[in-house]
Backbone as a ProteinNet text record, in pm:
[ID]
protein_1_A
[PRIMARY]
XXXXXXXXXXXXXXXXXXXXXXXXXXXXXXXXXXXXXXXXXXXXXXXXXXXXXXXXXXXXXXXXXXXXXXXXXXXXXXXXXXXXXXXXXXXXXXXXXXXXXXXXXXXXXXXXXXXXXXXXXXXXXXXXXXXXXXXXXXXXXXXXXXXXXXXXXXXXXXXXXXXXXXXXXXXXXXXXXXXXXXXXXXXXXXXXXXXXXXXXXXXXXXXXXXXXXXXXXXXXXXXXXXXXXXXXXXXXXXXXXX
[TERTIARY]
-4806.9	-4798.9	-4653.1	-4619.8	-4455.8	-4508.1	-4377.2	-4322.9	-4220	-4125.4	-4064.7	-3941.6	-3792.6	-3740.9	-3670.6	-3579.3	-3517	-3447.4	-3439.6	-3303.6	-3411.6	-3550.9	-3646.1	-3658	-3582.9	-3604.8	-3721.8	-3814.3	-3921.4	-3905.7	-3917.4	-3911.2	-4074.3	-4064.3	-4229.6	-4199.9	-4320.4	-4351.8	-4494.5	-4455.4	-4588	-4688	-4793.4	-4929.6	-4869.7	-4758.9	-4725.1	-4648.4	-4525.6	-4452.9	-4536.3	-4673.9	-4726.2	-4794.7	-4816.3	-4882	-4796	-4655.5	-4553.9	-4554	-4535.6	-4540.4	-4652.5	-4751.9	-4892.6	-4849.1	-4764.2	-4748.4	-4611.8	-4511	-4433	-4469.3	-4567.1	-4633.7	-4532.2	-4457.5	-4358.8	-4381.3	-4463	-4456.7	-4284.1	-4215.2	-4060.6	-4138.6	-3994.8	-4022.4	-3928.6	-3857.1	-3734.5	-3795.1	-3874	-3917.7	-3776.9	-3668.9	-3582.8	-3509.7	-3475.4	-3446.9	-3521.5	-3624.8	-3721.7	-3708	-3732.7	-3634	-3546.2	-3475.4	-3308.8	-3311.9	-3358.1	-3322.7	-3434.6	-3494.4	-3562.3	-3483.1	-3401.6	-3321.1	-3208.6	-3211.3	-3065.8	-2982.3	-2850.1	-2769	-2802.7	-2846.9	-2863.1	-2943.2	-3009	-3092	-3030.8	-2961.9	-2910.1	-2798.9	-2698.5	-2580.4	-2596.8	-2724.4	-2795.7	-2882.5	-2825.3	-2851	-2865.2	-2881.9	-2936.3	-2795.7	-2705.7	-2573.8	-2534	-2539.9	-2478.5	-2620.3	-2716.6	-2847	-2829.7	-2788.6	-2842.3	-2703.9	-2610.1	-2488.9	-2535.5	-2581.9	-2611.1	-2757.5	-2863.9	-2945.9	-2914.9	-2797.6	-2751.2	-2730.1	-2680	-2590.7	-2709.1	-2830.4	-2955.1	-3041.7	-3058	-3077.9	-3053.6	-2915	-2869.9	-2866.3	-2848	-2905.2	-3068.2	-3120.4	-3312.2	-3292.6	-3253.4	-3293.2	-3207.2	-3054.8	-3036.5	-3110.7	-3162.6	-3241.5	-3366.5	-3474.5	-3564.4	-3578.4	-3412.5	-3370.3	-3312.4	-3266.1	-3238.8	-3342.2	-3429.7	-3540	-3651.7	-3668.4	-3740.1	-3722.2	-3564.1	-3528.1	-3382.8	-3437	-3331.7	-3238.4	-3298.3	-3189.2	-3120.5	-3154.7	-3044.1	-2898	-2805.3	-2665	-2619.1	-2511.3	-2447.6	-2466.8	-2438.5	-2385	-2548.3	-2643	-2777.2	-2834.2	-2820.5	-2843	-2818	-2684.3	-2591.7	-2724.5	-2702.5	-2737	-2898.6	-3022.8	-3125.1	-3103.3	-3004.5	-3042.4	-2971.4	-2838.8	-2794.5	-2920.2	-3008	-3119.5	-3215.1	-3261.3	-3357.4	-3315.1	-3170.2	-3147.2	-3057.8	-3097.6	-3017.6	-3144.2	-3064.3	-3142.8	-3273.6	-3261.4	-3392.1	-3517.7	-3475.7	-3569.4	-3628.2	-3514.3	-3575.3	-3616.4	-3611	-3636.6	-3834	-3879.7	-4018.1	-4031.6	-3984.4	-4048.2	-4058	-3958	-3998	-4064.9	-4112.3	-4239.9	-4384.6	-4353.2	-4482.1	-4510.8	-4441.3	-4434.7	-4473	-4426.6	-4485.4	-4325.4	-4212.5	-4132.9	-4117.2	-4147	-4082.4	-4157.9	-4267.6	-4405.4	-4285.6	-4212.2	-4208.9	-4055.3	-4007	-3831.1	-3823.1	-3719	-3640	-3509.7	-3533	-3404	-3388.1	-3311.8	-3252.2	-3298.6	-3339.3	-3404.3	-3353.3	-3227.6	-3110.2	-3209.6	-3155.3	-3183.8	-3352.8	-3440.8	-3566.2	-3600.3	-3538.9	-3536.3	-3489.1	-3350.4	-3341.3	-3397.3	-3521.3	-3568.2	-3538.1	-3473.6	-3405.1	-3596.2	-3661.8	-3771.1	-3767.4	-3733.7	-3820.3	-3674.2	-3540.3	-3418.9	-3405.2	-3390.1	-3387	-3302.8	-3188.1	-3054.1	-3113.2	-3156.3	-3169.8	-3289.1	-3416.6	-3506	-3448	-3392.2	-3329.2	-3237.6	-3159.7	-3073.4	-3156.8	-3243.4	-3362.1	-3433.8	-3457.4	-3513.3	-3442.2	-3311.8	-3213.3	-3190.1	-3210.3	-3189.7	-3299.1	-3414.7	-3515.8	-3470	-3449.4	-3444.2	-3348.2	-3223.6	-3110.9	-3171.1	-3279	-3355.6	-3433.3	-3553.4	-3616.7	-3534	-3370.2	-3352	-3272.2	-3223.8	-3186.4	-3292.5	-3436.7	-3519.8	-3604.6	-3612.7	-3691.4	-3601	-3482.8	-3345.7	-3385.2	-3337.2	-3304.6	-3444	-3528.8	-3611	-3730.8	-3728.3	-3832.8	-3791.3	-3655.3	-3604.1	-3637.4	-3588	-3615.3	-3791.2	-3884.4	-4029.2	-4072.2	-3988.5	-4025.4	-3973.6	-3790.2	-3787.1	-3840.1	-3898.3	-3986.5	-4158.9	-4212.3	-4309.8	-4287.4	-4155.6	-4155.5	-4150.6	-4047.3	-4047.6	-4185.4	-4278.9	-4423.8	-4461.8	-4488.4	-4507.2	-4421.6	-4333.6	-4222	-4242.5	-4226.7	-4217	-4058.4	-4016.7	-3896.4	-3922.4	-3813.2	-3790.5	-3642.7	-3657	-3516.1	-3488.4	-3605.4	-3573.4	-3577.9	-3564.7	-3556.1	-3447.3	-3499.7	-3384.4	-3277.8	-3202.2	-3043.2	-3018.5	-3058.9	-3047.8	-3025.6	-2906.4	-2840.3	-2802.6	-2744.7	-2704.8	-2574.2	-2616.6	-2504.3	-2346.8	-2221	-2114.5	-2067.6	-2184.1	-2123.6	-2161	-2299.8	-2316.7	-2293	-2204.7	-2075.4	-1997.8	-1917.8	-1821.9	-1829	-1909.1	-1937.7	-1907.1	-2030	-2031.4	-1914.2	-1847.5	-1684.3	-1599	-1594.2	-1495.6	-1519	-1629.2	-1685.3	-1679.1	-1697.9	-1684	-1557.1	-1400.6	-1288.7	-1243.5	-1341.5	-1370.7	-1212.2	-1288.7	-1228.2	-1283.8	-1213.7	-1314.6	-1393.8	-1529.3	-1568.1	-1493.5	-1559	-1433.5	-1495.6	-1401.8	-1441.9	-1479.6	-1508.7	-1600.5	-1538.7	-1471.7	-1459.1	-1479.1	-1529.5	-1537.2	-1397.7	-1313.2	-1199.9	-1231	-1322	-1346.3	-1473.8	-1551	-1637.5	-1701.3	-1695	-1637.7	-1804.6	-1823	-1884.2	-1971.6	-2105.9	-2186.6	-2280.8	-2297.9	-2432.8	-2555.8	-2585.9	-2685.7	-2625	-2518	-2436.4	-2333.6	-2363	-2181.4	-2154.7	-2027.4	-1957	-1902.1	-1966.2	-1862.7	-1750.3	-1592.1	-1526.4	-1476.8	-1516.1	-1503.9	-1389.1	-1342.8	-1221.7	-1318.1	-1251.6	-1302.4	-1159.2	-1152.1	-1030	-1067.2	-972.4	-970.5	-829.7	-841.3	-699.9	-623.8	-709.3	-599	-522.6	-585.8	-546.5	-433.3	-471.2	-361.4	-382.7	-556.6	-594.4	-659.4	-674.9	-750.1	-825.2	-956.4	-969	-1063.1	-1097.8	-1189.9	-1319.2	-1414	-1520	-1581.4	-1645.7	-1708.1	-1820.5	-1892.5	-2086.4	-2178.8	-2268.8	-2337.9	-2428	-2382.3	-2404.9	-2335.2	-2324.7	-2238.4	-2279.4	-2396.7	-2395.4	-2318.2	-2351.5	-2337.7	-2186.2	-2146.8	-1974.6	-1913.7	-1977.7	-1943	-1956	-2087.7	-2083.8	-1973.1	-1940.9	-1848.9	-1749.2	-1685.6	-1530.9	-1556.1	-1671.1	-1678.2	-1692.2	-1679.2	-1695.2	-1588.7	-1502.1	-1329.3	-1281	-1283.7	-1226.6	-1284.1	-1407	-1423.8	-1345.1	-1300.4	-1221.3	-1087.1	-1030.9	-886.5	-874	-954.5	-935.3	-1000.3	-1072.5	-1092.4	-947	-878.6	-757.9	-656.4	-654.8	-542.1	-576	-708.3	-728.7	-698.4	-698.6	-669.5	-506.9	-433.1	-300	-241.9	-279.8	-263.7	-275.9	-373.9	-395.3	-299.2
-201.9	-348.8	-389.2	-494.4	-533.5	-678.7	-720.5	-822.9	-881.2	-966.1	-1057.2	-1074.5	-1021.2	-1026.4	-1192.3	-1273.9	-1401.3	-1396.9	-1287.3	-1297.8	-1301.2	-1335.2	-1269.4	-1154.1	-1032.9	-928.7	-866.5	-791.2	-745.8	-569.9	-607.8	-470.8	-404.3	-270.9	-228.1	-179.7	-205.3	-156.1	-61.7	39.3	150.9	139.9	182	110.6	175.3	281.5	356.7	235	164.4	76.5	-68.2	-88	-207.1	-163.3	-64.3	-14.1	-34.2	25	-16.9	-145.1	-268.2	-370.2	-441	-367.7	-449.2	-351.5	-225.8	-198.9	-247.9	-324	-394.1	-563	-568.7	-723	-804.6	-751.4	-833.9	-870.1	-934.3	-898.2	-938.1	-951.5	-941.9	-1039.9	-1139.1	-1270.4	-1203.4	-1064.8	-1034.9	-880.7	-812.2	-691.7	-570.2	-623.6	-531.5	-496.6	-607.1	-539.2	-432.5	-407.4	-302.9	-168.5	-242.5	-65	-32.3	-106.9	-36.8	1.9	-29.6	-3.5	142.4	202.4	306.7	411.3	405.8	476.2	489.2	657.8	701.8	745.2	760.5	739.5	894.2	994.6	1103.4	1085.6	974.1	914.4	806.8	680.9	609.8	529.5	464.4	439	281.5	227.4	118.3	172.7	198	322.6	168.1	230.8	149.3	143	173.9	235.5	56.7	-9.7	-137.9	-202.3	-201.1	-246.9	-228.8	-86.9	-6.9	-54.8	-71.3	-122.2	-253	-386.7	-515	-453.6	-396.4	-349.1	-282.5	-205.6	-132.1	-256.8	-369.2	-540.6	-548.6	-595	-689.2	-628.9	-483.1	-396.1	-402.2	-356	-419.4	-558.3	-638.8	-778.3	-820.1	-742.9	-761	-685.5	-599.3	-485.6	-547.8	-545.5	-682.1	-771.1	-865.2	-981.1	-959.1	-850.9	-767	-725.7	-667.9	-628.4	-701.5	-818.3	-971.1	-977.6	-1028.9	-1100.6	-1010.3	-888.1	-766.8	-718.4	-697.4	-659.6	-736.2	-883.7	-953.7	-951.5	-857.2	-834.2	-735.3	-623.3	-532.5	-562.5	-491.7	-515.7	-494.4	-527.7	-469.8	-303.7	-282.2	-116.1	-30.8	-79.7	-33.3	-68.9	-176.3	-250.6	-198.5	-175.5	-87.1	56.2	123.1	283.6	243.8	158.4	167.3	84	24.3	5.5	106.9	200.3	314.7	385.2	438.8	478	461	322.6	301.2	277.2	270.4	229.9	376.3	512.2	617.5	663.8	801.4	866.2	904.4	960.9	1015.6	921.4	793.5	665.5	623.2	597.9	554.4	671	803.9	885.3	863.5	876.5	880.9	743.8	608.2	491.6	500.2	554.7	600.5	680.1	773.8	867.2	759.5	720.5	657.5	562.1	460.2	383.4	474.7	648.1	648.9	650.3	684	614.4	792.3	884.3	986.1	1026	920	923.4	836.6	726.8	606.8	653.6	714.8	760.5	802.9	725.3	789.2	870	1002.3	1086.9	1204.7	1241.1	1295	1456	1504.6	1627.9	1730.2	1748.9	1793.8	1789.9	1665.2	1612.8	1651.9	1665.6	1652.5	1830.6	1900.8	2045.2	2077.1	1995.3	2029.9	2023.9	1916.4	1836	1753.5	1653.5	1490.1	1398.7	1427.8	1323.9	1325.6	1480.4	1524.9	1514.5	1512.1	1479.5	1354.6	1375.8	1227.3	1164.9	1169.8	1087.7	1001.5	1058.3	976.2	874.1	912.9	856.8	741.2	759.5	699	594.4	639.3	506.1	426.3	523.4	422.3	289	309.8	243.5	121	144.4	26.5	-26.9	25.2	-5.9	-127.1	-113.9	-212.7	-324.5	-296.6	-393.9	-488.6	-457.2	-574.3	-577.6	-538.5	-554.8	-733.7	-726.8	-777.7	-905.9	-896.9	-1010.9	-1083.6	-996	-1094.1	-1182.9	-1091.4	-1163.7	-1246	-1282.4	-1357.7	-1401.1	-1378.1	-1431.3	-1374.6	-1419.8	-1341.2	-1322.4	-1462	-1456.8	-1368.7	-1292.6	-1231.6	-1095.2	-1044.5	-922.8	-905.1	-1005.3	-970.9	-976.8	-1032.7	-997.5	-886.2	-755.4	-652.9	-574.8	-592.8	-507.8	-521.9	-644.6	-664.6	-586.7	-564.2	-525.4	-352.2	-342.3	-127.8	-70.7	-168.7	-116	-170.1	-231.2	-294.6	-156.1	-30.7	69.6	179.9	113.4	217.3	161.3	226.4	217.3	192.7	63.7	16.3	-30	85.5	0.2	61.4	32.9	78.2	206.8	291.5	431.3	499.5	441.3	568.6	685.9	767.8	903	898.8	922.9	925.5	1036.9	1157.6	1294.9	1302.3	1443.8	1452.6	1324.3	1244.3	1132.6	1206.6	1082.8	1191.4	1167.6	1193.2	1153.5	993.8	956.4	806.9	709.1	769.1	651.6	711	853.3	899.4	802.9	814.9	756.8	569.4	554.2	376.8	358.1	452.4	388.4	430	546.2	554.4	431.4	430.4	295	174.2	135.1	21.6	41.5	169.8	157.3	160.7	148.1	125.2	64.3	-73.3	-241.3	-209.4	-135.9	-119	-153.2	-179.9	-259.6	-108.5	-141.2	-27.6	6.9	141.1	212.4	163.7	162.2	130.6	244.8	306.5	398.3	355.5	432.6	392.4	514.2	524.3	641.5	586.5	735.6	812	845	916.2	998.5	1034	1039.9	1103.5	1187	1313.2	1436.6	1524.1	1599.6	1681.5	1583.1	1675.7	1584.2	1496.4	1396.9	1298.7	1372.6	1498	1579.4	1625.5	1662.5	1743	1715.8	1603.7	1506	1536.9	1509.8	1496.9	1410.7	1310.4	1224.8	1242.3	1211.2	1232.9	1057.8	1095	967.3	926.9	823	811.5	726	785.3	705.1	644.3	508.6	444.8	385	346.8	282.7	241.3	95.1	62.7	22	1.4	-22.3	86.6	216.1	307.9	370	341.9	380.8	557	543.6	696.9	658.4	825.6	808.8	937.6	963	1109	1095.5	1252.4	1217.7	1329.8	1308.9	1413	1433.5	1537.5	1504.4	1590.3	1524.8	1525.8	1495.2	1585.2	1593.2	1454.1	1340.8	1188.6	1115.4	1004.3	915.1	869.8	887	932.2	1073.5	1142.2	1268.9	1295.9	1242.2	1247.1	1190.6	1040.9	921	1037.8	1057.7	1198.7	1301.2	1326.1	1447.6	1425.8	1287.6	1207.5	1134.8	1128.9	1093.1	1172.3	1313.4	1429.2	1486.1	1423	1461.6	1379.4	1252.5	1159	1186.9	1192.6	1245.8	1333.3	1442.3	1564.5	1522.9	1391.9	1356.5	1301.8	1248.3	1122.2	1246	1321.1	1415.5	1491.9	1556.4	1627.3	1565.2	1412.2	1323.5	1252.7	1262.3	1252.8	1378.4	1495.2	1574.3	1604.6	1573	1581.6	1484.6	1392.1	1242.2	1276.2	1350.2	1391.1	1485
-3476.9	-3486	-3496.8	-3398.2	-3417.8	-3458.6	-3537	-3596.3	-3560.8	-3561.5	-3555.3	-3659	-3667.8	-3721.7	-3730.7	-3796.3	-3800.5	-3660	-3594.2	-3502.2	-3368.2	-3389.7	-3271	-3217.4	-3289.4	-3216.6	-3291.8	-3215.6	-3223	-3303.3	-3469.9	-3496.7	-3531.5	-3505.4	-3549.4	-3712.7	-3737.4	-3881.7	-3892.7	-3913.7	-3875.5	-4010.4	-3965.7	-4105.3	-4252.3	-4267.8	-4434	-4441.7	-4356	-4414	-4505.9	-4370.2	-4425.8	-4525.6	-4584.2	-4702.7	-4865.8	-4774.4	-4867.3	-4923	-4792.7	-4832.4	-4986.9	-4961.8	-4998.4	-5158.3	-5164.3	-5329.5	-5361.1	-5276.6	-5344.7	-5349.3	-5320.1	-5324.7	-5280.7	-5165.9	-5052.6	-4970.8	-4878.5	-4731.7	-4667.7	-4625.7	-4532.5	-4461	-4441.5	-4353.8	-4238.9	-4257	-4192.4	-4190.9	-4103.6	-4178	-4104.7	-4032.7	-4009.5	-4129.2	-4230	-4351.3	-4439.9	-4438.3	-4476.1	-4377.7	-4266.2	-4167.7	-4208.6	-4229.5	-4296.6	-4387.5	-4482.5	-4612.9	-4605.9	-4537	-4568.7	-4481.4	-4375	-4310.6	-4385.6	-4349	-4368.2	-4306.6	-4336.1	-4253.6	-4132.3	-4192.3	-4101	-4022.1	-3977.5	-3844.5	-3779	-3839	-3775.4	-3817.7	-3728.3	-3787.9	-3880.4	-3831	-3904.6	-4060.5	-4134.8	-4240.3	-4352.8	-4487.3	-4629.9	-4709.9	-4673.3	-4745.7	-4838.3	-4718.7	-4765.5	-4866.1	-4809.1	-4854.7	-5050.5	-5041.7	-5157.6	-5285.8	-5216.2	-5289	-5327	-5233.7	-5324.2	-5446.9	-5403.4	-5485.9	-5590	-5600.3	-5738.9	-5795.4	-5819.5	-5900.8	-5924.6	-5818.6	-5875	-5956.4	-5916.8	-6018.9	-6169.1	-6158.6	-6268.2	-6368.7	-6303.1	-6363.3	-6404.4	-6312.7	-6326.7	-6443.9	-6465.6	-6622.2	-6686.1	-6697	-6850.5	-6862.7	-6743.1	-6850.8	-6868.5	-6836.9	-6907.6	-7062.2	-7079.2	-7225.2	-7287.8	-7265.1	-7370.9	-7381.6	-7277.5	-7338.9	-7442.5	-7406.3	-7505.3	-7557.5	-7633.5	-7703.8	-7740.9	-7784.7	-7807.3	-7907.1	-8027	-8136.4	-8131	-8026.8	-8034.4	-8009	-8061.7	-8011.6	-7882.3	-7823.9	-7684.3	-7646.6	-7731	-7705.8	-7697.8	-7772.9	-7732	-7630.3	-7570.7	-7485.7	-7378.9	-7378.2	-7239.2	-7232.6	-7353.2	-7333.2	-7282.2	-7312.9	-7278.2	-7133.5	-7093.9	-6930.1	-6874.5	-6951	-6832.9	-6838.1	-6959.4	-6914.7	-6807	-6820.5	-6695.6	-6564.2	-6509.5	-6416	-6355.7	-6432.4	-6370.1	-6273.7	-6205.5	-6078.8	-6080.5	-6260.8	-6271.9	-6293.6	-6349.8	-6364.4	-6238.6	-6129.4	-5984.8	-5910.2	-5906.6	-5880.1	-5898.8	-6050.2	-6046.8	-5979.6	-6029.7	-5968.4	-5793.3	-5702.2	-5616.1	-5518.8	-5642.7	-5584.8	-5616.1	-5723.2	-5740.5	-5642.2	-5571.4	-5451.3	-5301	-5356.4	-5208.7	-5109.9	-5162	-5053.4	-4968.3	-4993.5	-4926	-4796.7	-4832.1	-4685.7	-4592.3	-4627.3	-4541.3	-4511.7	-4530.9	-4527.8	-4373.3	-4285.4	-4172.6	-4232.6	-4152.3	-4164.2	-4093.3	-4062	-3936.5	-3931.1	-3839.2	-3824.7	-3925.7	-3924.5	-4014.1	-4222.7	-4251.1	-4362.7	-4379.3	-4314.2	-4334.8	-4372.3	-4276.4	-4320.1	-4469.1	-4494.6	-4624.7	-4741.3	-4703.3	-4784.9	-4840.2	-4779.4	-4764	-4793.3	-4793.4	-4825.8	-4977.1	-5021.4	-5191	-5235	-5201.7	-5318	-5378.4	-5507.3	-5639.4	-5589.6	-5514	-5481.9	-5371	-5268.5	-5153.1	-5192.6	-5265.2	-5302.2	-5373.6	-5500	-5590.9	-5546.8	-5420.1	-5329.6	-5243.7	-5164.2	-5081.5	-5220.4	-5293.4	-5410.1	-5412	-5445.2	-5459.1	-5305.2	-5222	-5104.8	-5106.7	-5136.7	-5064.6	-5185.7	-5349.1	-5334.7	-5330.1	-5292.3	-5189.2	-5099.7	-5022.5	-4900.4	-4931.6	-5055.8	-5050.2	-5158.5	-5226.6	-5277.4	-5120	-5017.9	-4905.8	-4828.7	-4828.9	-4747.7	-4840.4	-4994.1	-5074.9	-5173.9	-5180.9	-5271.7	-5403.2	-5546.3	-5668.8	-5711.3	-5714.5	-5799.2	-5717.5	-5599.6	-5536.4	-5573.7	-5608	-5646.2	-5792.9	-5877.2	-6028.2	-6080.8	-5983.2	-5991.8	-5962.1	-5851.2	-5754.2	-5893.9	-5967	-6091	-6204.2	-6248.7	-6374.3	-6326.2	-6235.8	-6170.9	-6167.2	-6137.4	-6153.5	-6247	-6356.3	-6457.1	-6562.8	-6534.9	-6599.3	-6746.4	-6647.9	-6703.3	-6733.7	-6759.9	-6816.2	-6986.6	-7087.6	-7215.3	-7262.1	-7234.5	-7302	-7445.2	-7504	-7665.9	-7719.4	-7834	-7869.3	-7886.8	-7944.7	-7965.1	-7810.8	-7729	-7583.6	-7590.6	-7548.1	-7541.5	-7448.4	-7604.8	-7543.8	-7555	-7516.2	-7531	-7358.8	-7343.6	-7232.5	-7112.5	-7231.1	-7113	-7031.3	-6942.9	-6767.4	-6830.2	-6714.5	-6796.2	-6771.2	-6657.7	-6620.3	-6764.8	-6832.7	-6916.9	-7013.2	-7057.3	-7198.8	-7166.3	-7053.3	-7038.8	-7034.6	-7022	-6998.6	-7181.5	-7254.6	-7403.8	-7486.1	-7438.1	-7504.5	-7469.3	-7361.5	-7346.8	-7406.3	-7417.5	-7479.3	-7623.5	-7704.4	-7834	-7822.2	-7752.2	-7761.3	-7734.4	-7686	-7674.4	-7524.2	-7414.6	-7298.3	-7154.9	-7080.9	-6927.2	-6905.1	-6842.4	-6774.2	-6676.9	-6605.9	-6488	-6405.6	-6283.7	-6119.7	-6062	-5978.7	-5889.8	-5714.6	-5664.3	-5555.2	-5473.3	-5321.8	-5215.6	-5153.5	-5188.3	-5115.9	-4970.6	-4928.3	-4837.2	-4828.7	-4710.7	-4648.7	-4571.2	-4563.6	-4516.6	-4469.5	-4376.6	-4328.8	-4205.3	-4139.6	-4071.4	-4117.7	-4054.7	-4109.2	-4213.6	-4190	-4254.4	-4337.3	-4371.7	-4488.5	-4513.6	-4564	-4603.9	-4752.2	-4786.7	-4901.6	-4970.9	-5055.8	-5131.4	-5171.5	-5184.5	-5267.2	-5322.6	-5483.5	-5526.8	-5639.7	-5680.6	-5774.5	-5854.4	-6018.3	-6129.6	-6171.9	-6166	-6206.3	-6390.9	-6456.7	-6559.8	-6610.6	-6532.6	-6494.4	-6610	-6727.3	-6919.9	-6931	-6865.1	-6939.9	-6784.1	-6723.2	-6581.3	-6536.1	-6555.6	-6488.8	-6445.8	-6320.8	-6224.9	-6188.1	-6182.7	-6162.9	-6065.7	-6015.8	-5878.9	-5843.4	-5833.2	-5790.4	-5643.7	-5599.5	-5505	-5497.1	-5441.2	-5451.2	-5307.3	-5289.2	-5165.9	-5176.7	-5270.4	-5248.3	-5331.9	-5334.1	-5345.2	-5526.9	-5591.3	-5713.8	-5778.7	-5706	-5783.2	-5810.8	-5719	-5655.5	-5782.2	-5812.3	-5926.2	-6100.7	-6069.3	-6208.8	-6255.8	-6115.8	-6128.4	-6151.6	-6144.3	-6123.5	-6246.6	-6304.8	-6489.2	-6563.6	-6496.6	-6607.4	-6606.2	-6485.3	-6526.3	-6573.2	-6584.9	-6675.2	-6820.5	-6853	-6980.3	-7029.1	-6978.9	-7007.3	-7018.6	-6931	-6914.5	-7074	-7092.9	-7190.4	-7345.3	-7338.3	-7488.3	-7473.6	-7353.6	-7386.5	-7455.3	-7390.9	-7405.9	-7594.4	-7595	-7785	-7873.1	-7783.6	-7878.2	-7934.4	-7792.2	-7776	-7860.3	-7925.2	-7945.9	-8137.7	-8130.3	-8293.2	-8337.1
[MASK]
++++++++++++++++++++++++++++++++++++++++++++++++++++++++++++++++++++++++++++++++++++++++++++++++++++++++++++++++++++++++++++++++++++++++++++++++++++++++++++++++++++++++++++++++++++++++++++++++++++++++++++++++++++++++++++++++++++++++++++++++++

């Protein structure tokens, strides 16, 4: 069955996508944004990359005002650690199996051998991908219903486990208990083929005038690794300091 994108071009949507649709209680007035955002870049150069970047912000904003409003007396700093909780790989990771997305995933002959359907990263970015997908084609308030709706059955409260947090959200709550800007995250470089690429990423934290850098077979992992050297920059530089 084809559809009708805003631009009139005729995209198809095969019956797993419209299935998708009917468990994100979306239908797409634009359903080429829903193609995209489920492609990756190891199939086509029309990939989720950009999709998944506005969806990481709305993301983010749908789960702070989730946790004002449900947990309005906690302080900042708890606040932070229970949304780095719900909004890391391993959180969208299950919410995206449970949706079903590794049935509906384009990816490149390459990626599919490796098992590009079953990795937490790609899953976990396709996730955020749809939904900058579905706040472009239904604006904020159709996105923050799709994240108040995933997270429904997740058990948010204050005691969630903060046991083995990653180093992006060590490093987020050190800086902040040293009443400091969070770090920036930027891609340096992008290195190997479409099927077996390499992030290399910079963790900036411009108060302090460092810069360190990781790299990761995705564009999370890369961000981890370049906060687990800044962690290390910044414990040497406290110890040196004492």
């Amino acid at each position: 069955m084809a559809a009708s994108n805003a631009s009139g071009r005729s995209t198809d949507l095969n019956p797993d996508m419209h299935q998708l649709q009917l468990r994100l209680q979306h239908v797409f007035k634009d359903p080429s944004l829903l193609a995209r955002a489920l492609t990756h870049r190891s199939f086509s150069s029309d990939h989720y990359e950009r999709l998944e970047f506005l969806g990481d912000s709305v993301l983010s904003l749908a789960v702070s005002d989730l946790l004002y409003r449900r947990l309005g007396s906690l302080p900042e700093g708890d606040l932070s650690r229970i949304r780095a909780n719900l909004v890391r790989q391993d959180t969208l990771h299950k919410l995206a199996v449970e949706l079903g997305l590794a049935k509906v995933l384009k990816l490149g002959e390459g990626e599919m051998r490796s098992g590009g359907p079953k990795r937490p990263s790609i899953l976990a970015d396709a996730l955020e991908a749809i939904i900058g997908a579905v706040y472009l084609d239904g604006g904020y308030a159709a996105a923050q219903t799709l994240v108040q709706r995933l997270f429904q059955s997740v058990d948010v409260n204050p005691q969630m486990d903060a046991i083995g947090k990653d180093p992006k959200t060590q490093l987020q709550e050190l800086l902040q208990g040293r009443k400091l800007k969070l770090p920036e995250y930027r891609v340096v470089a992008i290195m190997g083929a479409a099927h077996q690429q390499s992030f290399d990423v910079a963790c900036e934290i411009a108060e302090l005038r460092l810069s360190e850098r990781g790299i990761g077979g995705s564009r999370r992992a890369a961000e981890q690794a370049a906060a687990a050297a800044m962690l290390q920059t910044l414990q040497t530089k406290a110890h040196h300091d004492n």
